[in-house]
Structures are given as structure tokens and as C-alpha cells.
N, C-alpha and C positions, 0 to 999 in steps of 0.2 A: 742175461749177458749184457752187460754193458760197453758200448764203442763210447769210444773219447776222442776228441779231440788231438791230437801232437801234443804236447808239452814243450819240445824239442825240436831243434833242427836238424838234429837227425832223422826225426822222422817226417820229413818232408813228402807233400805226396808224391806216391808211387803205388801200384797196383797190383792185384791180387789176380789170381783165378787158378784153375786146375788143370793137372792134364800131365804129362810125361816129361819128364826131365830130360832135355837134350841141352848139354852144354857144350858152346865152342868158345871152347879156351886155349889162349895164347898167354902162354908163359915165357916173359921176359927178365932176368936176373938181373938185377942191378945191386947195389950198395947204396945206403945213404950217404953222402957226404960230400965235400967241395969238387972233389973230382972225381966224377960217377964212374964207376968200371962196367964196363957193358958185353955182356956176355952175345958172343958173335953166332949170328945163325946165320950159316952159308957164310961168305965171304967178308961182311961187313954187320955192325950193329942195323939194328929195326928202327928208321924215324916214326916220332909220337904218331905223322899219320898209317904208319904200317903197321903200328901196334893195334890202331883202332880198326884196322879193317884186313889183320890178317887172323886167320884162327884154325885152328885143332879142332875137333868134334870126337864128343865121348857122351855117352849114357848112362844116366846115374837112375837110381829107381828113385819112383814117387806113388805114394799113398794117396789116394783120392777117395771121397766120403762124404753123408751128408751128415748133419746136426742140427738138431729143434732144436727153436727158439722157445721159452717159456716165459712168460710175464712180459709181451709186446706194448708198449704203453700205445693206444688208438685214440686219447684223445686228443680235442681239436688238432683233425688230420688235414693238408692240404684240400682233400676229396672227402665227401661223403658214398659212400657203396653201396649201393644194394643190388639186390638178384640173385640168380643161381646158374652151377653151370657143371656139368659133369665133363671132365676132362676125360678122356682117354689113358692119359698115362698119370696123372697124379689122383684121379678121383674126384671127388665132389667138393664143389666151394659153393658155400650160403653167406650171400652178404646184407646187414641188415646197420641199422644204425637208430641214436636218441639223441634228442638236442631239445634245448630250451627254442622261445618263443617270448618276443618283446612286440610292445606295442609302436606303431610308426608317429602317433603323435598322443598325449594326454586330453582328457576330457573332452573326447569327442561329442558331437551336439546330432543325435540321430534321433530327436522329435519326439515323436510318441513310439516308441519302439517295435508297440502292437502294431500299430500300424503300417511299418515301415515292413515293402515287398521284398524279398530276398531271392534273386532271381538265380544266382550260382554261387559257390565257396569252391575256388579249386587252389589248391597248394601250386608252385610252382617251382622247376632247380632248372638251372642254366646249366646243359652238359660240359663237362668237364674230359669227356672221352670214355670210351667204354674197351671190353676187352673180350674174347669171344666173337661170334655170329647173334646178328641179330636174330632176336625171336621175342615171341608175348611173354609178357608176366604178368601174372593176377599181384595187384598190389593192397596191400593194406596197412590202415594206417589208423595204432592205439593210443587212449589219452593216458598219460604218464601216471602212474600212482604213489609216485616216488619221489622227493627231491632228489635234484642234480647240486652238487655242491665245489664249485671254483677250484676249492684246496683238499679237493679228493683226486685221487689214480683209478684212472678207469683205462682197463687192456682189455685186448680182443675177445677175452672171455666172459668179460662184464655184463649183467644184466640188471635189467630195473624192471621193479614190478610195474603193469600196467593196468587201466580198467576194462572191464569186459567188453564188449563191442568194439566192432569194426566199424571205422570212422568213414569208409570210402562206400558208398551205397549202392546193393547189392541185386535191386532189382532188376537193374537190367545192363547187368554184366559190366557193371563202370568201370570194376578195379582191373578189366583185359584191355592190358595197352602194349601195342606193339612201338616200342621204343625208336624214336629216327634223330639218333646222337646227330644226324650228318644234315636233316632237311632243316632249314630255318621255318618256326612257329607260326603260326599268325593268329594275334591276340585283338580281337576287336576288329578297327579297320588297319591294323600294324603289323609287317612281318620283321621279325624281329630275329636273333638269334637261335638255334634249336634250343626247344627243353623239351622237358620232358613237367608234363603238366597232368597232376590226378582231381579227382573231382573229389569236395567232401561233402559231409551229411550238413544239410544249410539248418537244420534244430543246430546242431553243434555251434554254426556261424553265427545264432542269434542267443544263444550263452556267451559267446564269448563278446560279443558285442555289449551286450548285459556286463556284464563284469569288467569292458575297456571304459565303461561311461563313471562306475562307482569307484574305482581304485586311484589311490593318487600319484603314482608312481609305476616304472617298470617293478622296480623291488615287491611293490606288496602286490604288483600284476604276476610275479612268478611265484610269488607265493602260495598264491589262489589255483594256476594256473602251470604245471609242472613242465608240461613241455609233453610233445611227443614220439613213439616209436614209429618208424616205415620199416617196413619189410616186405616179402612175396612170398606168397603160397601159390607153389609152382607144381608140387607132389613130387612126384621122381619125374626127374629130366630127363632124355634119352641120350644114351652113350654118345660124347663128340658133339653136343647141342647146348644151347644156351647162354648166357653172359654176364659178367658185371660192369654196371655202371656207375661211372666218376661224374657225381654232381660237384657242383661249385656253390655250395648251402648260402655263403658269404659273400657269392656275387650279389649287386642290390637286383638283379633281375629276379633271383631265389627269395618268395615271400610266399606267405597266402594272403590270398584275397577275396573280399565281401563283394559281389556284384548285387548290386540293390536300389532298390527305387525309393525315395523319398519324397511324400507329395507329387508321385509320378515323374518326378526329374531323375534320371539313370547317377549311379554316385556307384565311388570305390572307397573301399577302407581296408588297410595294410594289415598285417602282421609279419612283423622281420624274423628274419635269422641271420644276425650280423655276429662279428667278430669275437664281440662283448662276452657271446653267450656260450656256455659249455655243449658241448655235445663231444659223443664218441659214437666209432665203426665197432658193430657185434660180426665176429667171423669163424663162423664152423667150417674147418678142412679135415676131411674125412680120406686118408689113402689106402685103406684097409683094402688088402687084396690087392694089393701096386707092388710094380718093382721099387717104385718108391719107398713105401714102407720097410721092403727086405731090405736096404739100405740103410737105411734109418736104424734098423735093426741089429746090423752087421755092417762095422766099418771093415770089412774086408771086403767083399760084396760091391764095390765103387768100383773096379778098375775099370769095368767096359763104361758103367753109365754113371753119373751120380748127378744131383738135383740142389737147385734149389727154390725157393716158392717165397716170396711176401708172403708177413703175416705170419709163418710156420719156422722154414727151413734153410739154411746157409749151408752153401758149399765149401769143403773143406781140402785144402792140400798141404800134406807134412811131405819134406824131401829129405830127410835122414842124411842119404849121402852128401850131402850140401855139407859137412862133418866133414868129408875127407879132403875137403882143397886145404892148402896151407894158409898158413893163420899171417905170414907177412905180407898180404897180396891189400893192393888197391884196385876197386873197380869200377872199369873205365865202359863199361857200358852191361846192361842187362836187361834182356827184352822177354816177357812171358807173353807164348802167345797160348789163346785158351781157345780151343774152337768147342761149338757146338753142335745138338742138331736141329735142324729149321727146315721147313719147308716153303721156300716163298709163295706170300699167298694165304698160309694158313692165319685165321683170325686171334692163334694164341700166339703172339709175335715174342720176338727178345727183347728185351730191354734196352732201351736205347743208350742208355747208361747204368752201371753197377758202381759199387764199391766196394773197396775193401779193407781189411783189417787184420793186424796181428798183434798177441800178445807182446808186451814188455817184459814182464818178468815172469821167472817158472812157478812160484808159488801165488800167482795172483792171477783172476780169471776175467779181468776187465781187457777189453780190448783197446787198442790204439788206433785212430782211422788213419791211412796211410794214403787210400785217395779216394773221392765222393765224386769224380769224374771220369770213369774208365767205359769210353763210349764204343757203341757196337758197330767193327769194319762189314761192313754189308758184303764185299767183295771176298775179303778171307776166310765167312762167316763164323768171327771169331773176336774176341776182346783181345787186345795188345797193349799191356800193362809197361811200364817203368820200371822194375825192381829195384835198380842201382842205389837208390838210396837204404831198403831194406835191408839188402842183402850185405851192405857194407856193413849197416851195424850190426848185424848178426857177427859177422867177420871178427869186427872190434869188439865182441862182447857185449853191447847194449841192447841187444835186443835177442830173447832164448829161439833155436831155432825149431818151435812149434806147429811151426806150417800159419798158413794163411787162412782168411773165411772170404767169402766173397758173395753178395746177396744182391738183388734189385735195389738199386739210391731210393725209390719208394718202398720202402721194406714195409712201413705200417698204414701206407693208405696206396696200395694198389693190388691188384690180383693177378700181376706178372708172374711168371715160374720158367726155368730155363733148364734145362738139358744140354749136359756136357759131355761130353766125349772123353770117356777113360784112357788110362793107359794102353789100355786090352782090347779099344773098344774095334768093333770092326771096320768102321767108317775110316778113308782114307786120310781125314784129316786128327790127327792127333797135337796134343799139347807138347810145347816145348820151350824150353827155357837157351837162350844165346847170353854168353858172358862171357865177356873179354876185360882181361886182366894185366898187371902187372905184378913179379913178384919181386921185393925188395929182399 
């Protein structure tokens, strides 16, 4: 599925989400032309501010549903992801990611090589935010067997072959690291930002040292030199445990580095993971056995609950009766409100922001982004979308009346997922659509 951009000013942003159709409509009859005839309610016509803020209230049905996503494009993602995390209601998410590796400066001068002490190699990623409860992950991390290629597509499902061993050294449990997105580092005599820092195999740091001294360039240094996979081998998670985390690969704080001695003088030497370079997020979600999946399965099946997940799944709302208002009306305001369910507190939060999208035309399957801004009211615990611009050109014809999608604005580099509240659903707070009108 493809979202697009507007083309048009009609499709100005305005916003998406799901839930029951409550319309409060006021209908006012008028005439076009120089001298407007105004149809009296009570005693006198409605001024324009009566029109905006008086209203009728009627209920109209609405279908609510989820829908995969297939062919997610994951590369170069704001974040890099890794971990795992067993959800409670959506199932298991494995995050894992490949990225090239550049050199920080050409023909390095590191002496007799043999002889030079190599005292640690630890990779390092400047966190970017995590999502879940913290907990350990055993990490690991393979050397690439595969070119990565600029003018190739690589999506969530993507993989590359890699070479056999584990790069993160094994003897004495180095790759169990308990994650602290939130504590700042301390690297030498420096405390610096949090990252998250793995240790590697220092034979590995003095090949690659080898190979930054003879190559003359990044180019034929990736040539030699592919790049690598991280991941976690974690085994099965325990139900409601576990996480993923948002590196910042392209922060210059995110590098690996050579700790080594030189004629007994302590020295550092780089290896980047800057902008330049390719890399994508590999992502397994597994809902098998979820109300989610039954959803997924059956768009009828959405009233009470329906989903949607980064990476996977979009929420979807078609409102058929939206058909029965008359085709002369202009509208003067439309407010969708979507609530959710959330627990405050819990580590699987909402999305601070969504967006959303609907099609343009009935025979075509691209979508139109309508707004990449639909921020979460903490107080309503719900998203309050705009629709007045959509919903008009539906009216006028310009836009089929399909229903909307609605997903996480990091759809391809986060492991947000949100829980909405159906039509049906039991929770007190339900979705509802306010629109006030004029009919000429």
C-alpha cells in the first residue's frame, strides 16, 4: 500500500481514526443567490455563529477493522531496532537490523601491527528511546556475507546472508546486557549520553584494522568489508516482558571502536555508521493465537476491538451511512474523536502522534495522507482528528467514500501498536464523529 502525499487542496490535512459514528447535524436551508432566503427555525433565521454551535444528534453505523501492511520499505529508518518482546495482546515482536560500516579517517599508521596491544572493540548506539519494560538481552552480532546495494528495496522482511560466528565474545556472558535507555554512559573518564554499548571479538578489531591500513578508500573498504547484522537471542520471552530499542546508528556518538596501545601509548580508532551508508530493520510479528489475528482475519470481528501495530497493521474505519446526508450541504465543522484503551503507566504506551489516510479514487489502491500530525489527548485518552476537509470532498465527489486507515507516523521504524475501542466495545468511552452543516 502506498500513502501519498496531497496533490490537492482539497485534501488538506485532516485526520483519521476509528470508532462509531455520532453525527450532530444542523441543518440549515438556504438558496444560493443575491438575496439568500433563510429557512426559519423558531421565530427567526440561525446567525453563522448559531449555525456553528447549534446541533441535532443522530447515529449512523461504522465498520471498524484492521488490515496488513505488506512490502513495509525499512530502510534507512530514522531508528535502528533491536530486541524482543512478547506482548500480551498482539504477540511477539523480534527486532533485529544490517548496516554498512565506513572507515573514520584513510591510511591509518598503526606501526607494526603485531605488535600493537588491543586492549577492547566495543560497538556503540546512542539511544534513541525504547518501548516495553526493561529487561536483558543476550545480543549478537554477525559479519555480513552479502553486499548491501544503495539502489536496492530492502522491507521488513529482508534478509542477508551472514558468516558463521558470533562476533560478541562468549566466554563470559558479554552479550547479557541489561539495557538503561534512561542512565547516562560513562566512557573512559566521560559521562556522556545513555547508550547502549556491546563488546566485540578484538581478532575481529585487528582484521579490520589490517584491511583499514591496505584499502584506499571507503568504496573498496565496503567492498572487502560488508557490513554487519545485531540481533538478540533472547528464546521465548515471558508473556507481558521484554522490549525494543530505538538506536540513533547515525548519531556520531554510534560507532565502533578500537581501544589499543601503541608503543604503550592508549589510542582510539573509529569505525562509523553515518548517513552515507545503507542499512535496514529486519522485523518478525507473530499474532497467532490473538484477538488480533481474529481481526485481521474477519473484518467483521472489529466492533468491540480493532488494532493497529507499526511494521504490520493499520486501523481501518468505512462509514457507509455517511451516503445518506444530502449532496447540497457545505461543512462547517467535523470533529472525529477515536478513543482508546491504555493503561497509565503501562511501558506499551500510544503513540504520541498518528496518521492518517484515505483513498482517492474507487479503482485505485494508493492512498492519500490527509494528516501526519494527529497527536494523542492524554486527558480524553483519545486522538481528535479534523475531518472537515475530507469529509467535504467526499460530499463533492473528489474523494470515494472508503473509510479511512490510520497507523503510528513511525509506521516503519517503531514498535508502537494501539488498541481502539469499537463500536460495540464495552468501555465507556466510544468513537464519534460531530458535524455541522449547512444545506443549500
Amino acid at each position: 500500500m502506498n500513502i501519498l502525499e496531497p496533490t490537492s487542496n482539497l485534501w488538506r490535512k485532516g485526520i483519521i481514526l476509528s470508532a462509531t459514528f455520532l453525527f450532530l447535524l444542523l441543518t440549515v436551508g438556504t438558496t444560493v443567490s443575491c438575496n439568500k432566503k433563510h429557512k426559519p427555525v423558531g421565530e427567526s433565521a440561525l446567525s453563522d455563529e448559531d449555525i456553528l454551535n447549534s446541533a441535532g444528534l443522530d447515529t449512523f453505523a461504522l465498520k471498524t477493522f484492521s488490515i496488513v501492511e505488506d512490502s513495509i520499505s525499512s530502510k534507512n529508518p530514522k531508528f535502528n531496532m533491536i530486541g524482543a518482546l512478547n506482548d500480551p495482546v498482539f504477540g511477539t515482536t523480534d527486532a533485529s537490523f544490517y548496516t554498512q560500516i565506513s572507515l573514520s579517517g584513510f591510511s591509518p599508521d598503526f606501526g607494526v601491527l603485531a605488535d600493537v596491544i588491543i586492549d577492547s572493540f566495543v560497538v556503540s548506539f546512542r539511544y534513541g528511546g525504547y518501548y516495553g519494560d526493561i529487561s536483558e538481552h543476550l545480543f549478537e552480532v554477525y559479519e555480513l556475507d552479502e553486499d548491501m546495494h544503495a539502489d536496492s528495496s530492502y522491507y521488513e522482511f529482508s534478509t542477508l546472508l551472514t558468516k558463521p560466528g558470533n562476533l560478541v565474545p562468549t566466554a563470559n556472558n558479554e552479550g547479557f546486557i541489561l539495557p538503561q535507555p534512561l542512565v547516562p554512559a560513562v566512557v573512559g573518564q566521560d559521562t556522556v549520553s545513555p547508550q547502549l554499548r556491546i563488546p566485540l571479538d578484538t581478532v575481529f578489531a585487528r582484521n579490520l584494522m589490517q584491511l583499514a591500513e591496505t584499502v584506499a578508500d571507503n568504496e573498496e573498504f565496503i567492498e572487502s568489508f560488508k557490513g554487519l547484522f545485531f540481533t538478540v537471542n533472547n528464546g521465548a520471552v515471558p508473556l507481558g516482558e521484554g522490549n525494543i530499542l530505538y538506536l540513533e546508528s547515525t548519531n556520531p556518538a554510534s560507532k565502533l571502536t578500537v581501544y589499543y596501545r601503541q608503543d604503550n601509548e592508549p589510542k582510539e580508532f573509529d569505525f562509523l555508521i553515518s548517513s552515507t551508508l545503507v542499512d535496514f530493520n529486519h522485523m518478525t510479528i507473530d499474532n497467532g493465537g490473538t484477538n488480533v489475528e481474529y481481526v485481521i482475519n474477519d473484518t467483521l470481528a472489529g466492533q468491540s476491538e480493532y488494532y493497529a501495530q507499526a511494521s504490520k497493521t493499520r486501523a481501518k474505519i468505512q462509514f457507509p451511512s455517511f451516503d445518506d446526508l444530502p449532496k447540497d450541504i457545505v461543512i462547517h465543522e467535523a470533529t472525529l474523536e477515536l478513543p482508546i484503551s491504555y493503561f497509565l503507566g503501562d511501558g506499551l504506551y500510544p503513540s504520541t502522534i498518528v496518521s492518517a489516510a484515505a483513498r482517492f479514487e474507487a479503482d485505485n489502491d494508493q492512498y492519500f495522507l490527509l494528516d501526519n500530525n494527529v497527536q494523542y489527548n492524554q486527558q480524553s485518552r483519545s486522538y481528535i482528528i479534523n475531518m472537515r476537509p475530507y469529509l467535504q470532498s467526499v460530499i463533492n465527489g473528489q474523494a470515494v467514500n472508503d473509510g479511512i486507515i490510520v497507523s503510528p507516523l513511525f509506521f516503519n521504524t517503531s514498535a508502537e501498536r494501539l488498541i481502539f475501542n469499537g463500536p460495540n466495545s464495552l468501555n465507556k468511552l466510544k468513537p464519534k464523529l460531530s458535524v455541522v452543516y449547512t444545506e443549500f
